[in-house]
C-alpha positions in Angstrom: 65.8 27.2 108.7 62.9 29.0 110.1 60.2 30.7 107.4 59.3 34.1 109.1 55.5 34.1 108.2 54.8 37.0 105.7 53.0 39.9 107.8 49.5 40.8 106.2 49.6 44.4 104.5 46.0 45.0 106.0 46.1 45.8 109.4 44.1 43.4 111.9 41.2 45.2 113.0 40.7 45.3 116.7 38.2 42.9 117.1 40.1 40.5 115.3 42.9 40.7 117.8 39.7 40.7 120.9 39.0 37.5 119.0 42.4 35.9 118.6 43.0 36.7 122.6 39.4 35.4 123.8 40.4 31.8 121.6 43.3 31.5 122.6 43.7 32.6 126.2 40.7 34.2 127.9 38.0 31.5 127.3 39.8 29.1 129.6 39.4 32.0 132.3 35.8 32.2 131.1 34.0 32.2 135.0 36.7 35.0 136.4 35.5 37.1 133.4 32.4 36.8 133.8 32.1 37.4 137.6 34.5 40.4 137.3 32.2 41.7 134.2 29.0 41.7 136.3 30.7 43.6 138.8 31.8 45.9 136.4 28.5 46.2 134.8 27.3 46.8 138.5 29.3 49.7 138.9 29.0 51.6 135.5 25.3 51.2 135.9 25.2 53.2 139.7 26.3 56.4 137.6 23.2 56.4 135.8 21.2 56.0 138.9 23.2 58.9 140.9 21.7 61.2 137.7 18.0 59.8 137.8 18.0 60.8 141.2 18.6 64.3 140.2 15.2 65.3 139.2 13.3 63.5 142.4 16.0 65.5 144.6 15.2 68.9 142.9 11.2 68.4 141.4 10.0 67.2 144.7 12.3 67.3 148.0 13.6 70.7 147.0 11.0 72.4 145.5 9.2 71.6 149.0 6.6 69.5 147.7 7.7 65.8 149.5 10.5 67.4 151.6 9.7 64.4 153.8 11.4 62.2 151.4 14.9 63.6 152.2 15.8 60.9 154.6 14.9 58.1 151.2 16.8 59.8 148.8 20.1 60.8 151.2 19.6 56.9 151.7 19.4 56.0 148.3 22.2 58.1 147.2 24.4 56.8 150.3 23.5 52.9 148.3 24.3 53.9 145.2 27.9 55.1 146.3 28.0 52.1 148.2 27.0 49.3 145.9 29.9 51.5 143.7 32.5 51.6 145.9 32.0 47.3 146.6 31.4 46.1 142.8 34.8 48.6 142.0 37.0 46.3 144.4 35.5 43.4 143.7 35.7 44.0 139.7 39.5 45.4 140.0 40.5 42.1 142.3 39.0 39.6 139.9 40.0 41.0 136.3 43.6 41.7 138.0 43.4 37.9 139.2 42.5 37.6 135.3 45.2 39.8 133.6 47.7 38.5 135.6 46.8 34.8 134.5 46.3 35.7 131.2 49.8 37.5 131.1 51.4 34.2 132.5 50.4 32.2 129.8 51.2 34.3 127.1 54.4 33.8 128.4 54.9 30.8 129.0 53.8 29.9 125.6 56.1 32.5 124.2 59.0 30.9 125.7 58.3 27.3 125.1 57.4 28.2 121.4 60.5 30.4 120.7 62.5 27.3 122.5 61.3 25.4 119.4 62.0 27.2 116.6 65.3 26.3 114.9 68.8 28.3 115.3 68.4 30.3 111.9 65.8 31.9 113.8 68.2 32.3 117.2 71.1 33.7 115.0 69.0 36.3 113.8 67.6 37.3 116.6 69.6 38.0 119.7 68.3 37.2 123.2 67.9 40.8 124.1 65.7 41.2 121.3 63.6 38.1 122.3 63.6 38.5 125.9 62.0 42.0 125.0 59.1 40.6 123.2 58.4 38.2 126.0 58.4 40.9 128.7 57.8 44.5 126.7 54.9 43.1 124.2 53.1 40.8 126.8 53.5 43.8 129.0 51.6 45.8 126.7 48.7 43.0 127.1 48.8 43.6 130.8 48.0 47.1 130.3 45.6 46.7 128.2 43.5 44.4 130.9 44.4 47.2 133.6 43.6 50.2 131.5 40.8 48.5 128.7 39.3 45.9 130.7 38.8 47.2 134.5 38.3 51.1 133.5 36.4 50.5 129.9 34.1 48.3 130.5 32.8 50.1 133.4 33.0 53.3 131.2 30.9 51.7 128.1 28.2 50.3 130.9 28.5 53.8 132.4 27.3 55.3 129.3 24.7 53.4 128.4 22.7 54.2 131.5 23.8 57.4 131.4 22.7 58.2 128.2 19.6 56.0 128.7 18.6 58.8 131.4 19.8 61.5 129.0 16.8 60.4 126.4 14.0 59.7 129.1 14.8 63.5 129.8 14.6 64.8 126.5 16.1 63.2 123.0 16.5 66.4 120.8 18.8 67.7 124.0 21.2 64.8 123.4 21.7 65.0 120.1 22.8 68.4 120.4 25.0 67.4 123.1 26.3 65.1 120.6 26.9 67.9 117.4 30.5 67.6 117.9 30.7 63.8 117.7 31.0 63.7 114.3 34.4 65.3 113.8 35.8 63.3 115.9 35.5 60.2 113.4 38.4 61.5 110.7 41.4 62.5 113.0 40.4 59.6 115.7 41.0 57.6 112.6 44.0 58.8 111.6 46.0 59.4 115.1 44.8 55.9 115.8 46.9 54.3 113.1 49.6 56.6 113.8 50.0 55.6 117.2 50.1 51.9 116.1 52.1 52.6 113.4 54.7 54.5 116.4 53.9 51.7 118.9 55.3 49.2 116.8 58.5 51.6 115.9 58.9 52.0 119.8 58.8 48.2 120.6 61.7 47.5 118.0 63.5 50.3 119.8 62.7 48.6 123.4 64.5 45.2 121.2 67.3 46.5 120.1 68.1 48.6 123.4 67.7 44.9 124.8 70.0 43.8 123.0 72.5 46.2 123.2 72.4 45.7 126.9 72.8 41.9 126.9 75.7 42.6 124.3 77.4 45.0 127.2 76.3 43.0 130.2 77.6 39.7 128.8 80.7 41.0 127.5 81.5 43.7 130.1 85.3 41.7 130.5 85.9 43.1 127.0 84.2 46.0 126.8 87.1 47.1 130.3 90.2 45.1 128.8 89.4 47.1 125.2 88.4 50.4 127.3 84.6 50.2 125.3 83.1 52.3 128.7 82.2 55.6 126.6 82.0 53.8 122.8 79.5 51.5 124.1 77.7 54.4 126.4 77.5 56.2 123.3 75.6 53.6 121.6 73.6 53.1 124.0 72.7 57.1 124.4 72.1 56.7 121.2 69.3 54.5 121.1 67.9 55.7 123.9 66.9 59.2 122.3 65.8 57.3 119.6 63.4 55.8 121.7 62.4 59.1 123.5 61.3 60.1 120.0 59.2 57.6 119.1 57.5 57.4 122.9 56.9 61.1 122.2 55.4 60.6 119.0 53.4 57.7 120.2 52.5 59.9 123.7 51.2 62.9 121.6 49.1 60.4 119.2 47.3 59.0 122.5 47.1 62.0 124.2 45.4 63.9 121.4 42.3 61.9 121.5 41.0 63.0 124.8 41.8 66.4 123.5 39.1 65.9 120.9 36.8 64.7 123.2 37.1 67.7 125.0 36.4 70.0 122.6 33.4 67.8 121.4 32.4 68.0 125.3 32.5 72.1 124.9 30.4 72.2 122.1 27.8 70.1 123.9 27.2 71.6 126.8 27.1 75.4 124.4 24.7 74.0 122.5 22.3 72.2 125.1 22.7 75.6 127.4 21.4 77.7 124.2 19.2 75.4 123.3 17.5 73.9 126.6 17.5 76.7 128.4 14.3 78.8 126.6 12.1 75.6 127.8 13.3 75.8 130.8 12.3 79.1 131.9 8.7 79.2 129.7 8.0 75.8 131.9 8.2 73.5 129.4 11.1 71.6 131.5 11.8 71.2 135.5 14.6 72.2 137.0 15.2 68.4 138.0 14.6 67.8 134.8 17.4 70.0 133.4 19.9 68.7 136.8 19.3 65.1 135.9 20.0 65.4 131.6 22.8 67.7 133.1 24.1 65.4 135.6 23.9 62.6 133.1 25.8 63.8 130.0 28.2 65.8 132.9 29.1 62.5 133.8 28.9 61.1 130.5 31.9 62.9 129.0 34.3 61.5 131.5 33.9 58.2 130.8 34.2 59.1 126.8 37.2 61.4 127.9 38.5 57.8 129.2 37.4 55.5 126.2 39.3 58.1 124.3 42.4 57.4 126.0 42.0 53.9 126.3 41.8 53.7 122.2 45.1 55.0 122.2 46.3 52.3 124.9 44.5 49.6 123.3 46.6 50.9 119.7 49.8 50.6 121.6 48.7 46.8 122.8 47.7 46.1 119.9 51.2 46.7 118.8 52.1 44.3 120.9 49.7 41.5 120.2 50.5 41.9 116.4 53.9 41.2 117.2 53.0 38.2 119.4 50.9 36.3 116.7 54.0 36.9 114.3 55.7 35.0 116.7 53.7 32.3 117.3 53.2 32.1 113.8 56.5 31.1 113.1 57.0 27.4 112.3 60.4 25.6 112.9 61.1 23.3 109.9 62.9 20.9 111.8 60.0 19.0 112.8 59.3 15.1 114.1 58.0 13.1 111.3 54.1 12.2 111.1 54.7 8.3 111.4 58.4 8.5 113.3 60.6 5.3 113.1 61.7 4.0 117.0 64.7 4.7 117.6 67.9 2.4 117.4 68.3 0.8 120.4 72.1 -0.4 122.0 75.2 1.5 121.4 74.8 2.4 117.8 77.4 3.3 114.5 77.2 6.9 113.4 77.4 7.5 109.4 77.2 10.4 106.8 76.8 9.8 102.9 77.5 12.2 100.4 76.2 14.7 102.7 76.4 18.8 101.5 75.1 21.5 103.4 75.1 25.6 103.0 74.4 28.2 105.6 72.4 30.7 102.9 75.3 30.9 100.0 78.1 29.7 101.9 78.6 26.0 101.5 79.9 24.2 104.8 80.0 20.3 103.9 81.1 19.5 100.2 79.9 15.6 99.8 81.1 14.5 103.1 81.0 10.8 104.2 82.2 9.5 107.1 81.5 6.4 109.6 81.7 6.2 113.4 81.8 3.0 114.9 79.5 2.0 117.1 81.2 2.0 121.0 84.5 3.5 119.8 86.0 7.0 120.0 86.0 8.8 116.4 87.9 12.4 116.3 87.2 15.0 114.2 90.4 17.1 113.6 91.0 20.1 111.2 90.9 24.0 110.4 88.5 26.4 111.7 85.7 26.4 108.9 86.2 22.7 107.8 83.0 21.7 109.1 83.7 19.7 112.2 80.9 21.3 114.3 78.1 20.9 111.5 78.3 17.4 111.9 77.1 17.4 115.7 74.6 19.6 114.4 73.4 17.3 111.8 73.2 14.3 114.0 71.5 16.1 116.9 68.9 17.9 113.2 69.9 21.8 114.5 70.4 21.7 111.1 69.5 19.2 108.1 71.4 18.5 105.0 70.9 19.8 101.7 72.0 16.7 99.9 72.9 13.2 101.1 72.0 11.1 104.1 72.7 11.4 108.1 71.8 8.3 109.6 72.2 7.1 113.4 72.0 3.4 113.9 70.9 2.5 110.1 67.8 5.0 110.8 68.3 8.9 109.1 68.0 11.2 111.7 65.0 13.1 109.6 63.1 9.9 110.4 62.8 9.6 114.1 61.3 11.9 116.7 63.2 14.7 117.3 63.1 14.8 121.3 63.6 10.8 121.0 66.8 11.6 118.7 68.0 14.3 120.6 67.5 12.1 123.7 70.1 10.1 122.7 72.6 12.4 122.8 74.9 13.4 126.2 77.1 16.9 125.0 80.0 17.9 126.7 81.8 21.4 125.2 83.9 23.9 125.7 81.5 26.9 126.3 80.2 24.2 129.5 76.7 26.2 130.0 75.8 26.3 134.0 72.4 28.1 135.1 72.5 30.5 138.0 71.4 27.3 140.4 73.0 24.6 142.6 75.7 22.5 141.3 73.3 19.6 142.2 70.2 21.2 140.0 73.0 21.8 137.2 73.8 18.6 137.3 69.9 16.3 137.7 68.7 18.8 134.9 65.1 18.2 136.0 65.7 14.5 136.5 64.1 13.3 139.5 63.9 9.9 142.0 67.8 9.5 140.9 69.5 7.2 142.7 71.6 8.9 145.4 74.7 6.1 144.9 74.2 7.3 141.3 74.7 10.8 141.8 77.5 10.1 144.1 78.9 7.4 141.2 78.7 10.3 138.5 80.0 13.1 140.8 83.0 11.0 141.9 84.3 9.7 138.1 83.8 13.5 137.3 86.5 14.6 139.9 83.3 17.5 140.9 84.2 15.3 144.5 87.8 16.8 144.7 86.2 20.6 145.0 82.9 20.0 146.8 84.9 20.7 150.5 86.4 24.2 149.7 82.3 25.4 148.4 80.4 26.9 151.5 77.6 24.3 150.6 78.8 21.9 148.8 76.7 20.4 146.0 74.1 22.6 147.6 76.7 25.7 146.5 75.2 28.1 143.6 77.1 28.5 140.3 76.5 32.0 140.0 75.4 33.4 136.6 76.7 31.3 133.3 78.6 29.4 136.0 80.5 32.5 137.3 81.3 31.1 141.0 82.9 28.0 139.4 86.6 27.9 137.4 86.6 26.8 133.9 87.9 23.2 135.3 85.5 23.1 137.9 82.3 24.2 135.0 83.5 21.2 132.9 83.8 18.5 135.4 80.2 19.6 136.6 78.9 19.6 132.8 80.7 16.1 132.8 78.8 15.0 135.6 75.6 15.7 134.1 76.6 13.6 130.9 77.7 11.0 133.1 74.1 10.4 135.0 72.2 11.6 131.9 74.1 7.9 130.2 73.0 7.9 126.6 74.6 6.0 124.4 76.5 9.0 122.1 78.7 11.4 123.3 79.5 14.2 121.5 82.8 16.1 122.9 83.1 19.7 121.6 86.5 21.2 122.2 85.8 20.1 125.8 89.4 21.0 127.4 90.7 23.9 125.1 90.4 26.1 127.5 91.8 24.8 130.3 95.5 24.6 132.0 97.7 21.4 132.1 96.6 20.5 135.6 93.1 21.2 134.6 93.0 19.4 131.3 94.7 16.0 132.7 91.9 16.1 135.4 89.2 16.4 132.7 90.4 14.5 130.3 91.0 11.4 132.7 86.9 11.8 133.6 86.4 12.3 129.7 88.1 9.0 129.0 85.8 7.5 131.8 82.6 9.2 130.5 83.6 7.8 126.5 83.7 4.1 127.8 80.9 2.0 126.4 79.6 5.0 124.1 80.0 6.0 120.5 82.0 9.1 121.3 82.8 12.0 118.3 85.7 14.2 119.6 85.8 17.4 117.7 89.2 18.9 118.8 92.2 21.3 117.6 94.9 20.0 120.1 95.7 17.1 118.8 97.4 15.5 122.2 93.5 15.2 123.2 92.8 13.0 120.4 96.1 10.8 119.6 94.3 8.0 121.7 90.9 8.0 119.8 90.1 4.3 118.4 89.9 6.6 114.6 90.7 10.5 113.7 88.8 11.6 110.5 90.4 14.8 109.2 88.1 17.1 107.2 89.4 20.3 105.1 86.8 22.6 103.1 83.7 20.7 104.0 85.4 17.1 102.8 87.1 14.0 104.5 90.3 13.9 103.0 91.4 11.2 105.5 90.9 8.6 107.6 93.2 6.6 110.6 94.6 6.3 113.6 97.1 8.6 115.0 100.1 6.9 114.2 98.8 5.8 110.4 98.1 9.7 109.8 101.4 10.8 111.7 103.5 8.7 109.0 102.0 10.4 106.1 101.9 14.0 104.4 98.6 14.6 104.5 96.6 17.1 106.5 97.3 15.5 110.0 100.7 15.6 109.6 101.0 19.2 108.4 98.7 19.9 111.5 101.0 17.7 113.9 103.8 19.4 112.2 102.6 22.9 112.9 101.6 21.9 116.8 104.6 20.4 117.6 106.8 23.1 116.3 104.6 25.7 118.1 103.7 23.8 121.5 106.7 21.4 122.0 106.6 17.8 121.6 102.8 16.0 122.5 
């Protein structure tokens, strides 16, 4: 099972999360960040230069005393707009480059982690929910490089010249511009953590609207046979305000801080008007020097009116990055071994001792032992619930035994390397799971420089031959979604296929033709039998005609085997089999 990791009770501070992301992601982008910052740095410095050149403009060219000099300074100022204008593409082009880079790995180490962690974790987490935290919360990382990276960097270089010029003018002016700045500290404190605390709150509401679609989506047959249209748009609707509320909360909480710095802005300027203005007209100041403090701190309060904002983006995204470290925090506990043994090599026996195993407080196998042999069919027959399915997940470790031993070839399976082990297996079951791709990339799976008679070989003893002509492109034809464009016949003799080329020596069969009609079933089953030759084959089945030829049928009730045979020993007694054979054959007509 997987351990959620406990989340802190202190809340990461944000340089701690700057920190986590420059470890872990941005340093190997170190050159594109630097490049983009020194355009950046470029740019914000130009609007301190546009307000030095204030007080030459007004003190000398204006005043009449180097009107001359007009033809430099229209020059300078046209360079200054320039040199902007350039370092502002260039900055936006590279850190874009940068975030979108960035992004992509975040993702794709999102997915191959969460691809990792064991099914406890899967079963509590539906793929709606994850697929939001791969695309909303990374998302929220991407805005944070658009908005934070490309607009407040250039903002926080932007102020320091700017304020720079601001004290050569005069310091006592600034820090009257400034009076306000100390009431911003308490509430930009407090709606700071409150649009966190909302961001978070609106990202599980993004997860579970997720969810609910994928629920709708990938059930919509039953949601029209059972007439669900308005009980599930209810739902739905539901959710939705509930997420309207907590955007709105999160909205107000960002949109407030600006605000402040507004009002901080309004007391400024009052105060350096009353103030400054006295020395000003006794001659104590120049008018370019009043124009250039003017133009400086005028300038200066957009950018703050900006890093304002952004702190409220960056409390959203940081949202997001806490919730992406939870993830990759997580640690499957079905791990390899440090010092693996090799795996058994030929065609090997299957065996479980004394094994138990509970799912939380529900126990699923009560002291089970049972032996497969090693290139012979074993079935695996009994009730819903009597633990037929737990085994393949035992011998493939999606799950690991409480108690007892599950041990593939003489080795237990908690010994070897767990790609190596699952390696070994080739699965065929009843759900057959296509992707939205080619028959012929649904069947390689990523295997490449396979032998074309191979393919041919494996496509052929799978029957997929037989339905190739009547698909537009043949094995270049796409299974549509989940294998949509395909019959339930057709999807198993493809998954069949697969198995067939992969050629490991176990095959687990999982209820493989359950769901298919008579004329279906003889076709797969005939490729099944061909598939199971020269393999240790387990054949979990309820239709007991599928297994009657199986070299040994185990029968397990509550978790236990209560017996062992072939179909004919079992058939002759009064034990389970029989009752099941009884109940069949009375139901379904002789088999």
């Amino acid at each position: 099972m997987t351990k959620r990791t406990p989340k802190s009770a202190r809340t990461p501070k944000a340089h701690e999360l700057l920190l986590w992301l420059w470890r872990s992601y941005l340093s190997k982008h170190w050159a594109l960040l630097i490049l983009g910052m020194s355009f950046m740095a470029l740019e914000g410095s130009m609007f301190g230069f546009l307000s030095y050149m204030m007080k030459p403009m007004f003190d000398s060219v204006f005043s009449g005393e180097n009107s001359g000099a007009i033809g430099l300074v229209a020059l300078a100022f046209f360079g200054i707009f320039l040199i902007r204008g350039v370092s502002s593409m260039v900055q936006k082009v590279v850190l874009t480059r940068l975030s979108q880079l960035t992004v992509a790995d975040i993702r794709a180490d999102l997915v191959s982690h969460l691809m990792r962690l064991d099914g406890s974790f899967h079963q509590a987490h539906p793929p709606g929910y994850v697929m939001q935290r791969i695309e909303g919360d990374v998302g929220a990382i991407n805005k944070v490089w658009r908005t934070i990276i490309t607009g407040a960097g250039r903002d926080v270089i932007a102020l320091f010249a700017l304020f720079a010029v601001a004290l050569g003018v005069d310091w006592r002016w600034t820090l009257v511009a400034l009076v306000g700045a100390p009431l911003l500290i308490a509430p930009s404190i407090f709606l700071q953590r409150s649009v966190r605390r909302n961001a978070r709150l609106a990202r599980d509401v993004a997860a579970r609207l997720s969810t609910r679609l994928n629920e709708i989506f990938h059930g919509i047959v039953a949601v029209k046979l059972n007439g669900l249209e308005r009980y599930q748009s209810k739902r739905y609707a539901k959710l939705t305000k509930e997420r309207i509320r907590t955007e709105l909360r999160t909205s107000m909480g960002q949109a407030a801080i600006p605000g402040l710095i507004d009002i901080m802005s309004g007391l400024g300027f009052m105060g350096v008007l009353l103030y400054g203005a006295s020395e000003i007209t006794s001659g104590e100041k120049t008018v370019g020097d009043f124009m250039a403090f003017f133009t400086a701190i005028g300038l200066a309060f957009e950018p703050l009116r900006r890093l304002g904002a952004v702190s409220g983006t960056w409390q959203v995204a940081a949202a997001g990055i806490e919730r992406i470290k939870e993830l990759l925090a997580m640690q499957p506990k079905l791990a390899s071994p440090a010092n693996p043994r090799p795996v058994p090599s030929g065609v090997p026996e299957i065996r479980l001792d004394d094994v138990f195993l509970s799912y939380g407080d529900t126990p699923v196998l009560k002291g089970a032992s049972l032996v497969a042999e090693a290139g012979k069919t074993t079935a695996l027959v009994g009730a819903s619930g009597a633990g037929k399915s737990t085994v393949f997940n035992l011998l493939s470790r999606l799950v690991d035994a409480d108690e007892g031993v599950v041990s593939i070839g003489g080795a237990p399976v908690a010994e070897l390397d767990l790609d190596e082990l699952r390696d070994m297996f080739s699965v065929v079951s009843q759900d057959a799971m296509l992707f939205d791709d080619t028959l012929r990339e649904n069947i390689l799976l990523d295997q490449r420089d396979v032998d074309p008679a191979a393919l041919q070989q494996a496509i052929d003893a799978a029957h997929v031959s037989d339905f190739l002509p009547r698909l537009p492109n043949g094995l270049d034809s796409q299974a549509g979604p989940r294998g949509s464009n395909l019959s339930g016949g057709q999807r198993q003799r493809v998954a069949i296929a697969r198995a067939l080329l992969r050629d490991r020596p176990i095959l687990l069969l999982d209820e493989a033709t359950s769901a298919l009609d008579a004329q279906s079933e003889a076709i797969v089953q005939a490729a099944l039998d061909r598939l199971a030759e020269g393999r240790t084959t387990i054949v979990i089945a309820h239709r007991l005609s599928t297994v009657r030829n199986a070299d040994q049928i185990i029968v397990m009730d509550h978790g236990r085997v209560v017996d062992v045979g072939s179909h004919d020993e079992l058939i002759l007694g009064s034990g389970t089999y029989a009752e099941l054979h009884r109940l069949q054959f009375d139901t379904d007509g002789p088999h």
